[in-house]
Backbone as XML, in Angstrom:
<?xml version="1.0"?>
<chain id="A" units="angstrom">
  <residue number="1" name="UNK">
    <atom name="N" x="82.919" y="292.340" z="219.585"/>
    <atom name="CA" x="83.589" y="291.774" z="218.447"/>
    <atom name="C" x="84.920" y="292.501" z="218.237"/>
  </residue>
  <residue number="2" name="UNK">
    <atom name="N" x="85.709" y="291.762" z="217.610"/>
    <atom name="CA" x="87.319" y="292.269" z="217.769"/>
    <atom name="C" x="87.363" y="292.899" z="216.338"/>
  </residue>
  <residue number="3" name="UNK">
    <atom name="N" x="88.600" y="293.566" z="216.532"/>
    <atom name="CA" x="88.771" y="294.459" z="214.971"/>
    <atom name="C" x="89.314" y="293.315" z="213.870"/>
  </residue>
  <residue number="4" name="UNK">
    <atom name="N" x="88.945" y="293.688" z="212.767"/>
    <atom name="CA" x="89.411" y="292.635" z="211.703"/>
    <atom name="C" x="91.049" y="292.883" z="211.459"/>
  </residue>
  <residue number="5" name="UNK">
    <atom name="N" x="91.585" y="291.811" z="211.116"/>
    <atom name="CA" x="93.123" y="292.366" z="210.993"/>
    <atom name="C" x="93.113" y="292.565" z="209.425"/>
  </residue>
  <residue number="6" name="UNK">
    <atom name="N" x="93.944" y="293.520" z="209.631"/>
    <atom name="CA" x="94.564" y="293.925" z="207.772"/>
    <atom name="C" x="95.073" y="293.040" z="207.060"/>
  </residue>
  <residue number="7" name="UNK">
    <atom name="N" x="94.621" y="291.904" z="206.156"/>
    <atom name="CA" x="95.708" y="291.301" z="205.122"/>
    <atom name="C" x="96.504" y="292.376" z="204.326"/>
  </residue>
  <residue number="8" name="UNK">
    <atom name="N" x="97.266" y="291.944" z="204.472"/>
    <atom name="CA" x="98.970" y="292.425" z="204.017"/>
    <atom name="C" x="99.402" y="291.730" z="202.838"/>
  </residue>
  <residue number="9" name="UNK">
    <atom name="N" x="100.363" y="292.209" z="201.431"/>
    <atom name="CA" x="100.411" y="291.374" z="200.517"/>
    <atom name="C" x="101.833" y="290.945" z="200.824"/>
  </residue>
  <residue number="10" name="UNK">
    <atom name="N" x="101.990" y="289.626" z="199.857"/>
    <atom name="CA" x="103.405" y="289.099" z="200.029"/>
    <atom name="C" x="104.536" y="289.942" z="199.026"/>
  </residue>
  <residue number="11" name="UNK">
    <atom name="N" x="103.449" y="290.163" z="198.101"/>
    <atom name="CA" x="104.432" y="291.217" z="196.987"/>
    <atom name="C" x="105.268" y="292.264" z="197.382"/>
  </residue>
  <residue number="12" name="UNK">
    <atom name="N" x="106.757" y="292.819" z="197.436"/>
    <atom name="CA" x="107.649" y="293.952" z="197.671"/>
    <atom name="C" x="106.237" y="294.849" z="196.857"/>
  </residue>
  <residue number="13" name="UNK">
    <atom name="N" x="106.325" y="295.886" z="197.594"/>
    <atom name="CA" x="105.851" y="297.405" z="197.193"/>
    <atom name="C" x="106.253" y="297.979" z="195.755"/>
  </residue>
  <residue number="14" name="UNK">
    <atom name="N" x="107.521" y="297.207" z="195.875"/>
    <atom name="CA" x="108.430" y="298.373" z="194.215"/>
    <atom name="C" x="108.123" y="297.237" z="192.825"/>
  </residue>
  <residue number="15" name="UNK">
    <atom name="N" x="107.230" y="295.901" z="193.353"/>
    <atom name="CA" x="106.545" y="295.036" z="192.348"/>
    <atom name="C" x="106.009" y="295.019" z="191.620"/>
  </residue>
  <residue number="16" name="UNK">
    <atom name="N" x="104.681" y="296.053" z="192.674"/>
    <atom name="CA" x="103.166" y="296.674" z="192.399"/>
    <atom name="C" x="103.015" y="297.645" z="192.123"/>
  </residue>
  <residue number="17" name="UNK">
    <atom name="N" x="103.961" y="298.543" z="191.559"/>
    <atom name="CA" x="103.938" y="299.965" z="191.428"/>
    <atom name="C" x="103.422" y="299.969" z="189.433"/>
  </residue>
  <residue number="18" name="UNK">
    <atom name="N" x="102.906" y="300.905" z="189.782"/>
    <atom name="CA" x="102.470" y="301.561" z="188.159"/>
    <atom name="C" x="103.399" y="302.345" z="187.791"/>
  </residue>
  <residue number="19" name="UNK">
    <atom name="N" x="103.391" y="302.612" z="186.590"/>
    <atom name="CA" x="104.239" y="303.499" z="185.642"/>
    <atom name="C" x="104.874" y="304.471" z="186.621"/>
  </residue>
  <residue number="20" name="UNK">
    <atom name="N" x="103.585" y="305.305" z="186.459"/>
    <atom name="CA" x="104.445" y="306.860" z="187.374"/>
    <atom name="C" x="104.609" y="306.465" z="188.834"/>
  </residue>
  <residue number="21" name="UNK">
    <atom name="N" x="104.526" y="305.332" z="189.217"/>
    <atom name="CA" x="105.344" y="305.016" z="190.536"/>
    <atom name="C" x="106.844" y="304.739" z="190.345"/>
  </residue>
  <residue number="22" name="UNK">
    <atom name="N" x="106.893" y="304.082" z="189.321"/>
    <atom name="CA" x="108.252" y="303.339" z="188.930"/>
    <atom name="C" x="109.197" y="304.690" z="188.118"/>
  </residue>
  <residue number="23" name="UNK">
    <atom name="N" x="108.665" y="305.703" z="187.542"/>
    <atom name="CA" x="109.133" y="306.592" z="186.930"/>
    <atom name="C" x="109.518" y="307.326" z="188.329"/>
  </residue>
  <residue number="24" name="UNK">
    <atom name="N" x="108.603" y="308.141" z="189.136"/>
    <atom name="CA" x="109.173" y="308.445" z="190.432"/>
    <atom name="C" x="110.540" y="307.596" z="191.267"/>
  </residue>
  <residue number="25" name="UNK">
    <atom name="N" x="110.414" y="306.426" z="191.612"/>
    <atom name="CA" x="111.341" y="305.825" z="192.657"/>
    <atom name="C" x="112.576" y="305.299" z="191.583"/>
  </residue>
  <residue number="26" name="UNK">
    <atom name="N" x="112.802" y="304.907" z="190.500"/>
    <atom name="CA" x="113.268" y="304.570" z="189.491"/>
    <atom name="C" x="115.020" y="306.068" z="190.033"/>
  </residue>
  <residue number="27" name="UNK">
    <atom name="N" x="114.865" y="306.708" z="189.824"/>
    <atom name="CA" x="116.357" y="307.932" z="189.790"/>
    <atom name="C" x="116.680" y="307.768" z="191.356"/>
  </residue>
  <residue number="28" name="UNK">
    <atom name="N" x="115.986" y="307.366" z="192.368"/>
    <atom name="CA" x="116.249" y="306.919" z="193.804"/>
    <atom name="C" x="117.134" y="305.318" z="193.679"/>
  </residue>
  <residue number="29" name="UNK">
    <atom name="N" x="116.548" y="304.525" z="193.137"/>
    <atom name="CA" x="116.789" y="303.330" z="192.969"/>
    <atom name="C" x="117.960" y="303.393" z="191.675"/>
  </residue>
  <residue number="30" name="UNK">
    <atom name="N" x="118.635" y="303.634" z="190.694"/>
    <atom name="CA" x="119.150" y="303.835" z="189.793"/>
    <atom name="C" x="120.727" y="303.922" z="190.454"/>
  </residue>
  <residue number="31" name="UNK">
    <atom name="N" x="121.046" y="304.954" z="190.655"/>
    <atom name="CA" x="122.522" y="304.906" z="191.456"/>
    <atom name="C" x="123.088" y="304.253" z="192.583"/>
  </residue>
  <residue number="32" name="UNK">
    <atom name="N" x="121.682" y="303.204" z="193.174"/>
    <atom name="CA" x="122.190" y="301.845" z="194.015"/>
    <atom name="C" x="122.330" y="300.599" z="193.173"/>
  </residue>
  <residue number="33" name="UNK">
    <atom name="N" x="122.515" y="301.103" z="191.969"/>
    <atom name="CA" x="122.281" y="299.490" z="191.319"/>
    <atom name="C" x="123.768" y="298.832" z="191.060"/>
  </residue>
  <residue number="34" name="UNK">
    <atom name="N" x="124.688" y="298.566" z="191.114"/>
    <atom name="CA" x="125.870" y="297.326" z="191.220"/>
    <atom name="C" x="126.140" y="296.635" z="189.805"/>
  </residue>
  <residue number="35" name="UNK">
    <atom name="N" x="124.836" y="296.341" z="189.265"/>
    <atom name="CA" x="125.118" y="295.392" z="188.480"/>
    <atom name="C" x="125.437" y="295.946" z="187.016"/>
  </residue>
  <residue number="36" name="UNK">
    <atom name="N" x="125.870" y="295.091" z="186.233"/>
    <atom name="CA" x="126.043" y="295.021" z="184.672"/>
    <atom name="C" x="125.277" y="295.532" z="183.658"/>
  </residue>
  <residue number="37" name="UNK">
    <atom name="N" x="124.043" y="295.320" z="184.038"/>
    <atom name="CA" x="123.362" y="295.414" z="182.751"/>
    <atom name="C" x="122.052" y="295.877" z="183.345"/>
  </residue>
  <residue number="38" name="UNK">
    <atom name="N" x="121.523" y="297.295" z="183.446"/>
    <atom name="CA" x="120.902" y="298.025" z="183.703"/>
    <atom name="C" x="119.334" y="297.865" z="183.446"/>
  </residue>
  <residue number="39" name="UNK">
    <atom name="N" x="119.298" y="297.696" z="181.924"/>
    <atom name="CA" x="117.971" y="297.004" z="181.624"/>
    <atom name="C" x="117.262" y="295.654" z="182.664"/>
  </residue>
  <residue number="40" name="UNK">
    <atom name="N" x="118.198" y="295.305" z="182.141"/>
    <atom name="CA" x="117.728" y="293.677" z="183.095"/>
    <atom name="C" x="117.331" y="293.674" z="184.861"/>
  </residue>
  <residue number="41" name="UNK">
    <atom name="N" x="118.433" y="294.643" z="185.356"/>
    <atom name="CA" x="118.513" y="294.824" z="186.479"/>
    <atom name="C" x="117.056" y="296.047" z="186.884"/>
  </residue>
  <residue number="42" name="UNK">
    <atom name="N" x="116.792" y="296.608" z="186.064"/>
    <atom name="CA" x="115.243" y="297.400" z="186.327"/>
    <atom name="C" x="113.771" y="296.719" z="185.877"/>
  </residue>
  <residue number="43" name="UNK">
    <atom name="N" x="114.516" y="295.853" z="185.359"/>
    <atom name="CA" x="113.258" y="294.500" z="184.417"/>
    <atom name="C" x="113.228" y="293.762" z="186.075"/>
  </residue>
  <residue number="44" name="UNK">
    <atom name="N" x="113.519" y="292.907" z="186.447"/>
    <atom name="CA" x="113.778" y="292.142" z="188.087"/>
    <atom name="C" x="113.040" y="292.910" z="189.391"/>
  </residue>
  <residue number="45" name="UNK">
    <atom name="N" x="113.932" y="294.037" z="189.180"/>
    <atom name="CA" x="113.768" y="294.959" z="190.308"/>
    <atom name="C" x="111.777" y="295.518" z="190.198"/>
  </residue>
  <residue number="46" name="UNK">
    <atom name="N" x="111.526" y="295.783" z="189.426"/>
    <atom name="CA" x="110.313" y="296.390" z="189.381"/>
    <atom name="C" x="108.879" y="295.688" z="188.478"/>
  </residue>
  <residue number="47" name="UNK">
    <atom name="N" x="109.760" y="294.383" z="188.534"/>
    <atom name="CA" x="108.484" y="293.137" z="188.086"/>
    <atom name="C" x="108.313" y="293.860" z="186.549"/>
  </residue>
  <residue number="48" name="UNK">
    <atom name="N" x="108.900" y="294.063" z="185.540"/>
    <atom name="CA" x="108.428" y="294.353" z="184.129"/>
    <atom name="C" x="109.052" y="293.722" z="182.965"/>
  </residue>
  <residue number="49" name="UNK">
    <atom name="N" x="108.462" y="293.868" z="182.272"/>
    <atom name="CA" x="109.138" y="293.544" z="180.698"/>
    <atom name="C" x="110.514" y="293.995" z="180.208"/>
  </residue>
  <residue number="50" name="UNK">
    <atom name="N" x="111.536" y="293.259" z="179.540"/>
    <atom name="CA" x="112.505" y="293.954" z="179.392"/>
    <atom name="C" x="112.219" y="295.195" z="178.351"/>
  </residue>
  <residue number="51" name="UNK">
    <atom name="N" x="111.211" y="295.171" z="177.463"/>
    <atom name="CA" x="111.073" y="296.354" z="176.780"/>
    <atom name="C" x="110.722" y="297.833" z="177.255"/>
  </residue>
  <residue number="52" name="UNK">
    <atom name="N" x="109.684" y="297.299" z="178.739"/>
    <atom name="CA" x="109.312" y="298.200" z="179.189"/>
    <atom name="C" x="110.567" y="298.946" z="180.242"/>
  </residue>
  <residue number="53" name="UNK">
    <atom name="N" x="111.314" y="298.110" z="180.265"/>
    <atom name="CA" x="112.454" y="298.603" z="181.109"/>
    <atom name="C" x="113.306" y="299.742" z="180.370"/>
  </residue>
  <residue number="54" name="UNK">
    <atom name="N" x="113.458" y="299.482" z="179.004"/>
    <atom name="CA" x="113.876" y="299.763" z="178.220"/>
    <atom name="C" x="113.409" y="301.448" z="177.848"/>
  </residue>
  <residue number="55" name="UNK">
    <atom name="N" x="112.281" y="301.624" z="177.673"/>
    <atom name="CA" x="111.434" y="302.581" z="177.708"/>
    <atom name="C" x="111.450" y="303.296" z="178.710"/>
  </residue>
  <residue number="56" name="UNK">
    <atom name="N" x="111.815" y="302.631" z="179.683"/>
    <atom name="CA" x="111.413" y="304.028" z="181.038"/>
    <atom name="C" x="113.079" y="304.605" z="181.121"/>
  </residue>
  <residue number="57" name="UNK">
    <atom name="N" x="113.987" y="303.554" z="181.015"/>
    <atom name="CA" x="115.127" y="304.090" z="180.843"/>
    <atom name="C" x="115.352" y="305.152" z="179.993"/>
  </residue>
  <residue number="58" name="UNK">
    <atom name="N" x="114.393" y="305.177" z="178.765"/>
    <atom name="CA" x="115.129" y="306.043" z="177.819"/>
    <atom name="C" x="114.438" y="307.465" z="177.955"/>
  </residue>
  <residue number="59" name="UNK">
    <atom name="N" x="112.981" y="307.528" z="178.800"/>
    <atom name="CA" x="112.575" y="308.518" z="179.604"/>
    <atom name="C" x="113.895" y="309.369" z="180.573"/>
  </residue>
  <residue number="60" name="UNK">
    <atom name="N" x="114.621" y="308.833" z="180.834"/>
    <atom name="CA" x="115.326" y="308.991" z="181.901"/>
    <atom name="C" x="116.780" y="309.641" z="181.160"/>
  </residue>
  <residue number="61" name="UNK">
    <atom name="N" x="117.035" y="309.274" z="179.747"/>
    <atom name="CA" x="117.908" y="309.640" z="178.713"/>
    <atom name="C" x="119.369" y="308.687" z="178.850"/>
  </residue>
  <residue number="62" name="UNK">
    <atom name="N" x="118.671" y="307.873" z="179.550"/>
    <atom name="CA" x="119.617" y="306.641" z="178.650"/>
    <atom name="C" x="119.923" y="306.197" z="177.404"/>
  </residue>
  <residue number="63" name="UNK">
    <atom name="N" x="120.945" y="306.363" z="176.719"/>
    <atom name="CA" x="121.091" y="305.428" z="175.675"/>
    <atom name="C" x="120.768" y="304.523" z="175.189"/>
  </residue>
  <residue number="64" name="UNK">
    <atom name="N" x="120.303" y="303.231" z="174.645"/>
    <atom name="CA" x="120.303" y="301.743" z="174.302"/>
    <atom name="C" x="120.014" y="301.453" z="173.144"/>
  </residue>
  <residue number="65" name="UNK">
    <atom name="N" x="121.361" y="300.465" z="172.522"/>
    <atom name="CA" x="121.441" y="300.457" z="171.507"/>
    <atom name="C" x="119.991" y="299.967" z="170.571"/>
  </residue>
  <residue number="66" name="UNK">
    <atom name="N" x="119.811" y="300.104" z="169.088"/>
    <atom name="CA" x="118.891" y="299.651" z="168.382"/>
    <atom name="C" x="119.211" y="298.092" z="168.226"/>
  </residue>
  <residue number="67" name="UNK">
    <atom name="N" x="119.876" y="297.767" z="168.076"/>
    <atom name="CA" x="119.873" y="296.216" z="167.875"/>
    <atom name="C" x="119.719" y="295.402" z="169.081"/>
  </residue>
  <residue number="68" name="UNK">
    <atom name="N" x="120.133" y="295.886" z="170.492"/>
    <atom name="CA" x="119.890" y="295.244" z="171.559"/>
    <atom name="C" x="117.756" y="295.809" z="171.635"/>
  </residue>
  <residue number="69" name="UNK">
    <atom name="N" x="117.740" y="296.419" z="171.911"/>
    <atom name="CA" x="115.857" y="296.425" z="171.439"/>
    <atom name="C" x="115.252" y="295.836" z="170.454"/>
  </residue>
  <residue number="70" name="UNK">
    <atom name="N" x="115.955" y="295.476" z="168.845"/>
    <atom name="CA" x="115.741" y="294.594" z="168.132"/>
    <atom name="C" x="115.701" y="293.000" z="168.957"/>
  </residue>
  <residue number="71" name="UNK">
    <atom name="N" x="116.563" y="293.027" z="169.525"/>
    <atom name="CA" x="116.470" y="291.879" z="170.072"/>
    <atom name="C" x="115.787" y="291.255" z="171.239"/>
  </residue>
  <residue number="72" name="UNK">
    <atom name="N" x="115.784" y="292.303" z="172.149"/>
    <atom name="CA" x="114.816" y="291.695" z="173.070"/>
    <atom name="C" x="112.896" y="291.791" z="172.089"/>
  </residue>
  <residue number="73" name="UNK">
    <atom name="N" x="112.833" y="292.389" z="171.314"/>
    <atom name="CA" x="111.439" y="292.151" z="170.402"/>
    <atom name="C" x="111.490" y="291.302" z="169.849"/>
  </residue>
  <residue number="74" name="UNK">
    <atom name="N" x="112.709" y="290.565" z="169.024"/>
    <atom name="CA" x="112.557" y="288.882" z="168.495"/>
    <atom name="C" x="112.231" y="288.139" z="169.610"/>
  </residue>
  <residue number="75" name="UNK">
    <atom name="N" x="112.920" y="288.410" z="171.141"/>
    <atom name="CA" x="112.966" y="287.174" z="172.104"/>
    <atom name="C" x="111.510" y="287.086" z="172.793"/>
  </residue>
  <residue number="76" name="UNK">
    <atom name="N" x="110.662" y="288.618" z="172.579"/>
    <atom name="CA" x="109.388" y="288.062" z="173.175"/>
    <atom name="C" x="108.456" y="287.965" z="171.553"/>
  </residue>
  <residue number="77" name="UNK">
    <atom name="N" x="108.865" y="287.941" z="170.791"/>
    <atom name="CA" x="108.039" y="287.311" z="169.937"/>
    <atom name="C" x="108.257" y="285.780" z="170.113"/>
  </residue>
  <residue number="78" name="UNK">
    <atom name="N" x="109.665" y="285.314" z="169.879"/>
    <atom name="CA" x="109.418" y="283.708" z="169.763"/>
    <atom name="C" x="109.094" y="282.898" z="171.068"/>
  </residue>
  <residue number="79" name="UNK">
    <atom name="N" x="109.154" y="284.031" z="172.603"/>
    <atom name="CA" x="108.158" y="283.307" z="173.298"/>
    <atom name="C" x="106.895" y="283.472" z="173.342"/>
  </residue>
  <residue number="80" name="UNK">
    <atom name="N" x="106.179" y="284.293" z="173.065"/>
    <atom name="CA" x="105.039" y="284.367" z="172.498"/>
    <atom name="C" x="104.190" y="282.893" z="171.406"/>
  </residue>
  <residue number="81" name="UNK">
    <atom name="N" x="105.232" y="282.886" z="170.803"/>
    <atom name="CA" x="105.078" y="281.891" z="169.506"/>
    <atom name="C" x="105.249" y="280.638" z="170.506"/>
  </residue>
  <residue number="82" name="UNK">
    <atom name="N" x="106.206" y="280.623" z="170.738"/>
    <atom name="CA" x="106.461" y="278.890" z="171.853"/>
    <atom name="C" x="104.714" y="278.696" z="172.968"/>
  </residue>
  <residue number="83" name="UNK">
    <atom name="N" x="104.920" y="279.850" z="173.256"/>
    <atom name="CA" x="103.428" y="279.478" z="173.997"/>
    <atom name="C" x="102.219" y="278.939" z="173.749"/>
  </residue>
  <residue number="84" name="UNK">
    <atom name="N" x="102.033" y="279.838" z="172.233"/>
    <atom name="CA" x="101.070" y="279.256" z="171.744"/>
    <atom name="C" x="101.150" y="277.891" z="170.593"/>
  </residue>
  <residue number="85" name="UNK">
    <atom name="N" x="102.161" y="277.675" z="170.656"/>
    <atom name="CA" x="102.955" y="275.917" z="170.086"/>
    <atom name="C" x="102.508" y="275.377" z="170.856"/>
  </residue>
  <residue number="86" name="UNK">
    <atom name="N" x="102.584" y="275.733" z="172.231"/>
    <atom name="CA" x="102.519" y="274.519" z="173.869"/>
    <atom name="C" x="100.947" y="274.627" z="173.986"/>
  </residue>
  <residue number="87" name="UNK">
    <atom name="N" x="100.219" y="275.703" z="173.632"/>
    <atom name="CA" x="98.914" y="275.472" z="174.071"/>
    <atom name="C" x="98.001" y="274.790" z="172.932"/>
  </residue>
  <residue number="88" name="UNK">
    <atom name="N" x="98.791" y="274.721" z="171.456"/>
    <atom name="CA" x="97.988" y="274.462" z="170.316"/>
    <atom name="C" x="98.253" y="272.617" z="170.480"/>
  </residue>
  <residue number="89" name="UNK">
    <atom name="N" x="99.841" y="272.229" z="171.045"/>
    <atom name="CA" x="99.687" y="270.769" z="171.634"/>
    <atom name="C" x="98.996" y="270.622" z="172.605"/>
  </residue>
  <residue number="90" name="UNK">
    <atom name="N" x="99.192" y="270.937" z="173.472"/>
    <atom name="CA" x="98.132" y="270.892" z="174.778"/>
    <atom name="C" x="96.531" y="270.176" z="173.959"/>
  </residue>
  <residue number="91" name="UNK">
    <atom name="N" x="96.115" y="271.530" z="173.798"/>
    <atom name="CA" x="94.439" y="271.168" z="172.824"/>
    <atom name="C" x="94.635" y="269.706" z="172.212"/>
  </residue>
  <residue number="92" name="UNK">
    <atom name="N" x="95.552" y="269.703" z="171.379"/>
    <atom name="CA" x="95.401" y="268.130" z="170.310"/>
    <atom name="C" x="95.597" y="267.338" z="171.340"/>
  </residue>
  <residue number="93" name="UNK">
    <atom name="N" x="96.403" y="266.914" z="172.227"/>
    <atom name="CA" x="96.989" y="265.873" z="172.782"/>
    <atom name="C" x="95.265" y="265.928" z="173.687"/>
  </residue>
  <residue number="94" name="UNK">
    <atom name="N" x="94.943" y="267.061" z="174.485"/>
    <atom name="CA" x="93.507" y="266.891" z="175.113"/>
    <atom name="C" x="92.447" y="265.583" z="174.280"/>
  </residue>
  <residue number="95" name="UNK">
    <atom name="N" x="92.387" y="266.317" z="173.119"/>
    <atom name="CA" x="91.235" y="266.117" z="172.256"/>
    <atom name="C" x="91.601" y="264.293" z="171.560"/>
  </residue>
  <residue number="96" name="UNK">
    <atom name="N" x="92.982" y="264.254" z="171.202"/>
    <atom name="CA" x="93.093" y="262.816" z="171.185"/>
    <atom name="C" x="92.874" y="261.975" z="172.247"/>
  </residue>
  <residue number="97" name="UNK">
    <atom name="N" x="92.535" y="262.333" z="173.119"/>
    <atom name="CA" x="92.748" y="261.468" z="174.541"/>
    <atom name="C" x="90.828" y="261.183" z="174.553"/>
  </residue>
  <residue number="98" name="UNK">
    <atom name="N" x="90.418" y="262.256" z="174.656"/>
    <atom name="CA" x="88.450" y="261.643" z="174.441"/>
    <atom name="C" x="88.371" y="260.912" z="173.263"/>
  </residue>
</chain>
């Protein structure tokens, strides 16, 4: 009988990483970054929340302003809220249909 082959994931490595993975490779990855807006660009890069991006940055002693964190907390509250709008139609529109 032959050896089993290894499934392999499709996910980048720096996707699947936990906290103290991302806290480790995060100051490696940090001074290749190009872009504008730092938060966002570590939110993408490492599959997370912009808050949580936010947070590891400030581990790191980044700055960021209070009203830009005010704001990304309104924007996942009212998607939060939209979701459960879409799932509370969902249910009725189900339930009218039997």
């Amino acid at each position: 009988m032959g050896k089993r082959k290894k499934r392999n994931s499709n996910t980048p490595w720096h996707k699947r990483m936990d906290r103290s993975r991302r806290l480790q490779a995060a100051p490696h990855w940090i001074p290749k970054y190009n872009g504008k807006n730092l938060v966002k660009g570590n939110s993408k890069h490492f599959a997370v929340n912009h808050l949580c991006a936010v947070y590891e940055l400030e581990q790191f002693g980044y700055q960021i302003s209070d009203t830009y964190k005010q704001n990304l907390k309104q924007d996942q509250l009212d998607k939060q809220r939209a979701t459960e709008r879409r799932k509370v139609a969902r249910k009725q529109k189900k339930l009218g249909r039997k």
